[in-house]
N, C-alpha and C positions, 0 to 999 in steps of 0.2 A: 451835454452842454449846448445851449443855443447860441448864437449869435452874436446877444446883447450879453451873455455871461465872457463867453470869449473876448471881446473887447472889453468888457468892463476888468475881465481880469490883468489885459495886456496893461488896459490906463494904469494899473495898481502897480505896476511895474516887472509883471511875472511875463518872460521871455521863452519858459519852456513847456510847449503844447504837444508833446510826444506823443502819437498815436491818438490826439484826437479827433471827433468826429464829427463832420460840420459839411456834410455833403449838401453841396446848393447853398451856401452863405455867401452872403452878401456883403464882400467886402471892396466893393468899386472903389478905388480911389483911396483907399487908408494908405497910413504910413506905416508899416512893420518892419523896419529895417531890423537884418538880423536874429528875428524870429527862429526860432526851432520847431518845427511842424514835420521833425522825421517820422515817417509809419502814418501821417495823418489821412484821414478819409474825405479828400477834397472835391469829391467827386463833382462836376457838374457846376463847381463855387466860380463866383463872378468877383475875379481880382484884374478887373479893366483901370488901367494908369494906375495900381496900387504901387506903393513902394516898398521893392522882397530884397533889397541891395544886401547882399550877403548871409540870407536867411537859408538855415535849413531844409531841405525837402528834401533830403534822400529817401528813397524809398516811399514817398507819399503817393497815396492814388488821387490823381489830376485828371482823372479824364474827364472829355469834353467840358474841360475848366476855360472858364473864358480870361485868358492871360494879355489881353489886348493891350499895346502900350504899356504893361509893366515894366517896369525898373526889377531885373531879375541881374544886376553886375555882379559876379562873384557868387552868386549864390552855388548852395549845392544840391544836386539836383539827379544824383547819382541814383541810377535804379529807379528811380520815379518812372510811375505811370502816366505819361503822358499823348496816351492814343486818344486822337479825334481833339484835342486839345488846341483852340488858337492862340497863337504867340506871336499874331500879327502885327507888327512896327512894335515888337516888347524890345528892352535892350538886355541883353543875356552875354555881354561882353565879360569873360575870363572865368566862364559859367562851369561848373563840372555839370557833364551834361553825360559822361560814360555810364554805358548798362543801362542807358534810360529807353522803354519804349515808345516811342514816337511813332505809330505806323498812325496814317494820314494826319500828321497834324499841320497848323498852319502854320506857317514861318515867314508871310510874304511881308519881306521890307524889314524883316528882323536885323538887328545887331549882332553878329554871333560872332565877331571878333574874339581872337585867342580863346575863343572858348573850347573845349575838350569835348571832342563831340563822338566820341567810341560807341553812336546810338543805334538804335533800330530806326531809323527815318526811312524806310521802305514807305512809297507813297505819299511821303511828305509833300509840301507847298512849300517851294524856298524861295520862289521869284524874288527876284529883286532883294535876297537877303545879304548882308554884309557876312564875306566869310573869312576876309585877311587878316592871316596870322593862326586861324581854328585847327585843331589837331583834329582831323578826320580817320588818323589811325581807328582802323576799328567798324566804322561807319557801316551801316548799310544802308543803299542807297537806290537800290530796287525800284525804279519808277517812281521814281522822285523827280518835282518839275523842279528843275534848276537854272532855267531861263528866263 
């Protein structure tokens, strides 16, 4: 499925994209609130200011997905691959974010309030990220800039 099939099926009102593949899609700036995209292959996909507020992604491959200013509140995001991944100024407040790999992604200026953050963030980018309230149980945090 491309791109334009993907959104055209979302407009028809279908919600659940399990394991699909859409590595490098182009979805800057849409609205998919609560979307199902668990197992998907997001590989490299440009979701800058989209809106993911309570959408599925456990388990989905994100790497170096460009998550910039995303609306990610609530979603779940457990086991997701999210190495080299930026989530720079995204808001990922009350996010399940456990078991997820995050080695070098960006995080600078993020919202990560109360989020559940049990991740691989070894060499992450947190500057300046919002952490009050995040459950770090779990974390790893290996040369992680946190300043």
């Amino acid at each position: 499925m491309n791109t334009e099939q993907f959104l055209a099926r979302y407009a028809a009102g279908v919600r659940c994209f399990r394991e699909a593949s859409l590595p490098s899609a182009d979805l800057h700036g849409r609205d998919l609130p609560g979307i199902d995209l668990r197992g998907a292959d997001l590989r490299g996909a440009d979701f800058q200011m989209a809106v993911l507020r309570g959408a599925i992604l456990a388990r989905a491959d994100l790497r170096r997905a460009d998550l910039r200013g995303a609306d990610l509140g609530g979603a779940d995001l457990h086991g997701a691959d999210l190495r080299g991944a930026n989530l720079g100024e995204a808001a990922l407040q009350g996010a399940d974010l456990s078991g997820a790999r995050m080695k070098k992604a960006i995080l600078v200026g993020s919202d990560l309030g109360d989020a559940i953050l049990g991740a691989d963030l070894s060499e992450a980018d947190m500057r300046r990220a919002n952490l009050a309230g995040a459950d770090l149980t779990g974390a790893t945090l290996t040369n992680a800039r946190l300043d």
